[in-house]
PADREN-195354 format. One line per field, with one value per residue (C-alpha): x, y, z. Coordinates in nm, 2 decimals, m for minus. Each point is the difference from the previous one (the first is absolute). Layout:
<pts>
px	X_...;
py	Y_...;
pz	Z_...;
</pts>
This chain:
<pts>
px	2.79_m0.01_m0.33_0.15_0.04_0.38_0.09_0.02_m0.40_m0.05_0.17_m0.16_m0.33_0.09_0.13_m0.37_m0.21_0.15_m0.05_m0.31_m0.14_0.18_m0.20_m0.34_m0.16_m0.11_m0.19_0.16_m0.17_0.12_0.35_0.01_m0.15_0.25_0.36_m0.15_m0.07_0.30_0.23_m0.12_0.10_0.34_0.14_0.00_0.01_m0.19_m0.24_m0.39_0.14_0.29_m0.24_m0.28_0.34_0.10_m0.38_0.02_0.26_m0.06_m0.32_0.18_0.26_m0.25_m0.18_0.36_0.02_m0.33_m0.09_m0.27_m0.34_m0.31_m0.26_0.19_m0.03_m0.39_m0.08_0.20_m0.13_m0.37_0.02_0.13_m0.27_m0.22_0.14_m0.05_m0.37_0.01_m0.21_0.02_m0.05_0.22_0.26_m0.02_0.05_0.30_0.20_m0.11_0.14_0.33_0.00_m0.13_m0.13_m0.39_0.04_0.25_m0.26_m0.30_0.16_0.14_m0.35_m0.23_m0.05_m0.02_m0.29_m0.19_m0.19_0.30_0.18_m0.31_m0.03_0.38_m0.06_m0.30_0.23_0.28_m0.27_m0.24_m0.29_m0.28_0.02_0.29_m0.15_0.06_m0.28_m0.35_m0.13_m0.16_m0.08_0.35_0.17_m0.16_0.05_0.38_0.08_m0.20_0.22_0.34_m0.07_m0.09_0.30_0.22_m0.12_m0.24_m0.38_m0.31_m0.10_0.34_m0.02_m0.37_0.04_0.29_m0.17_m0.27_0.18_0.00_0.34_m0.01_m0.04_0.27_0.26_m0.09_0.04_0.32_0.12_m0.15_0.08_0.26_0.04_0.11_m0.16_0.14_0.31_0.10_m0.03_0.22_0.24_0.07_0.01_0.27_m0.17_0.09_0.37;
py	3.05_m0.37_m0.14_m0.29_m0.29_m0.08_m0.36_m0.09_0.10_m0.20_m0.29_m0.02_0.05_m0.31_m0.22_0.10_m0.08_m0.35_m0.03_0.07_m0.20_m0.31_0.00_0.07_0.12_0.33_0.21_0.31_0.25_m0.21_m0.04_0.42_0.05_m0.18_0.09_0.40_m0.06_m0.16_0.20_0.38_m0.25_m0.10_0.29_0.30_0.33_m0.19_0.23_m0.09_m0.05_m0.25_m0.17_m0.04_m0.08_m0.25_m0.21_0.02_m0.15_m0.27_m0.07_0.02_m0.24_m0.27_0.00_m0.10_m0.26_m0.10_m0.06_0.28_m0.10_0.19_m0.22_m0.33_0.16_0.04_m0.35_m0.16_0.24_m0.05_m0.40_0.05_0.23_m0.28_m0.26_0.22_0.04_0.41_0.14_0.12_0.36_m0.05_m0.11_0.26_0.29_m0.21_0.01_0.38_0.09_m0.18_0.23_m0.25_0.20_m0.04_m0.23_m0.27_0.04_m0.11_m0.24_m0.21_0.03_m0.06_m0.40_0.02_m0.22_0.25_m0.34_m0.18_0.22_0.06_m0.35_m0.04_0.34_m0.18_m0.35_0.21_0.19_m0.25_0.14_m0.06_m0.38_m0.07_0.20_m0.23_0.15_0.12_0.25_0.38_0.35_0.09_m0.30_0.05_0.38_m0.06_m0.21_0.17_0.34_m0.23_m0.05_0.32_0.14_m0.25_0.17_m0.28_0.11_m0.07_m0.26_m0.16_m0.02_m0.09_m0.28_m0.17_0.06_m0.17_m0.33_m0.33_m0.12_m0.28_0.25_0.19_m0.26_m0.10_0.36_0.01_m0.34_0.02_0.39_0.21_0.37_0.06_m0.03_m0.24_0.19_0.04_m0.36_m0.11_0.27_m0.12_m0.36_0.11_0.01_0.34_0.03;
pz	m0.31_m0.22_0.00_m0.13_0.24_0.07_m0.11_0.39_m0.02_m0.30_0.16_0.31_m0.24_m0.21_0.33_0.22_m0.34_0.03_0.35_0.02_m0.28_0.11_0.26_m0.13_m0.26_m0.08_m0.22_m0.16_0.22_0.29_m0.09_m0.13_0.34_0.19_m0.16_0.05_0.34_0.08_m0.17_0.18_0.29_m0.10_m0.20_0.23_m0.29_m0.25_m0.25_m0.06_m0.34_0.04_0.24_m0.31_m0.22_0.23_0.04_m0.37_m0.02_0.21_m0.19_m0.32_0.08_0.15_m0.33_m0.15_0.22_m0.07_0.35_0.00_m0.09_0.05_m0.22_0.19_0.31_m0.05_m0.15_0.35_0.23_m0.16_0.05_0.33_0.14_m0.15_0.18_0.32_m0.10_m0.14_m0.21_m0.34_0.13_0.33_m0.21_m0.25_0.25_0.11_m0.29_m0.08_0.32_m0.07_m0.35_m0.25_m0.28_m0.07_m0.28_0.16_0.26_m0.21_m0.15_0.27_0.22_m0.35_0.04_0.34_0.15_0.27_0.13_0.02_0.19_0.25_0.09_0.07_0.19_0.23_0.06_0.14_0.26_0.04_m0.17_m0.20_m0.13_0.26_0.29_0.36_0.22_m0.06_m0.15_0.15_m0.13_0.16_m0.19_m0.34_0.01_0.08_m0.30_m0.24_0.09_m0.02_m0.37_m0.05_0.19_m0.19_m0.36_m0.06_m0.16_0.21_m0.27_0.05_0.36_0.06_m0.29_0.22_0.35_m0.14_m0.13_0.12_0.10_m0.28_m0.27_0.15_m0.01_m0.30_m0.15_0.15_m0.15_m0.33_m0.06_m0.03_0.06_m0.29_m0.39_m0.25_m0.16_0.36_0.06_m0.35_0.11_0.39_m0.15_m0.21_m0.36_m0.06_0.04;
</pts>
């Protein structure tokens, strides 16, 4: 038998890729992931081989297109989960699991601002500095273990719980979550 896939396969390959990526974006595991998957589904006698053959493909092609981006995806998925008030660690894991290799990884979390990212964390639940009703054992033990479940160190989290709401805002106005180069870059300085 031909491990090779049959022009049909390679068409249908070439067609999904676009599909998919017009839609959203993707990182290469993601998109090698996803034509695999859907082609065991779609060609009925297809070999392990013509399937790999296929997803290579696929990833291949999208890198001609230059619609395929793993360093891209990281930097937009990194100021997003900023936005949303993630840790540097929670959104590390994230882009691991999506099969960002370790150094795109680093690099797109390395000027993340930890503190930053906390107090955005605490406005969106009400805690710490922007915390509506008073404060127990029960209350204070329940926020502390939010940051900590959201990847954020004890240092980190005690520092916000314990801020005044001014010096909160202010952070949040005067700062950003991200370190210079970041900054000139988003403004458009590094094009």
């Amino acid at each position: 038998m031909d491990e090779t896939p049959t022009s049909r396969m390679l068409s249908w390959a070439r067609n999904s890729t676009i599909y998919r990526l017009e839609r959203r974006m993707m990182t290469e595991k993601q998109l090698f992931d996803a034509i695999a998957k859907k082609s065991k589904q779609k060609f009925e006698d297809i070999s392990e081989t013509q399937v790999k053959a296929l997803a290579d493909f696929a990833v291949k092609f999208a890198y001609e297109l230059k619609v395929l981006d793993d360093v891209a995806f990281a930097e937009i998925s990194t100021r997003s989960a900023v936005r949303s008030g993630k840790s540097k660690k929670a959104i590390a894991f994230k882009l691991a699991s999506k099969g960002i290799d370790g150094e795109t990884v680093v690099a797109a979390v390395e000027e993340v601002d930890d503190l930053h990212s906390a107090v955005i964390f605490a406005r969106k639940r009400g805690f710490g500095p922007f915390r509506r009703g008073d404060l127990d054992e029960k209350r204070k033990s329940k926020e502390l273990s939010a940051f900590a479940r959201n990847g954020f160190s004890f240092a980190v989290g005690r520092r916000v719980f314990d801020m005044e709401r001014e010096d909160a805002e202010e952070l949040l106005q005067s700062a950003s979550a991200f370190g210079g180069s970041m900054l000139i870059e988003m403004a458009g300085g590094n094009r």
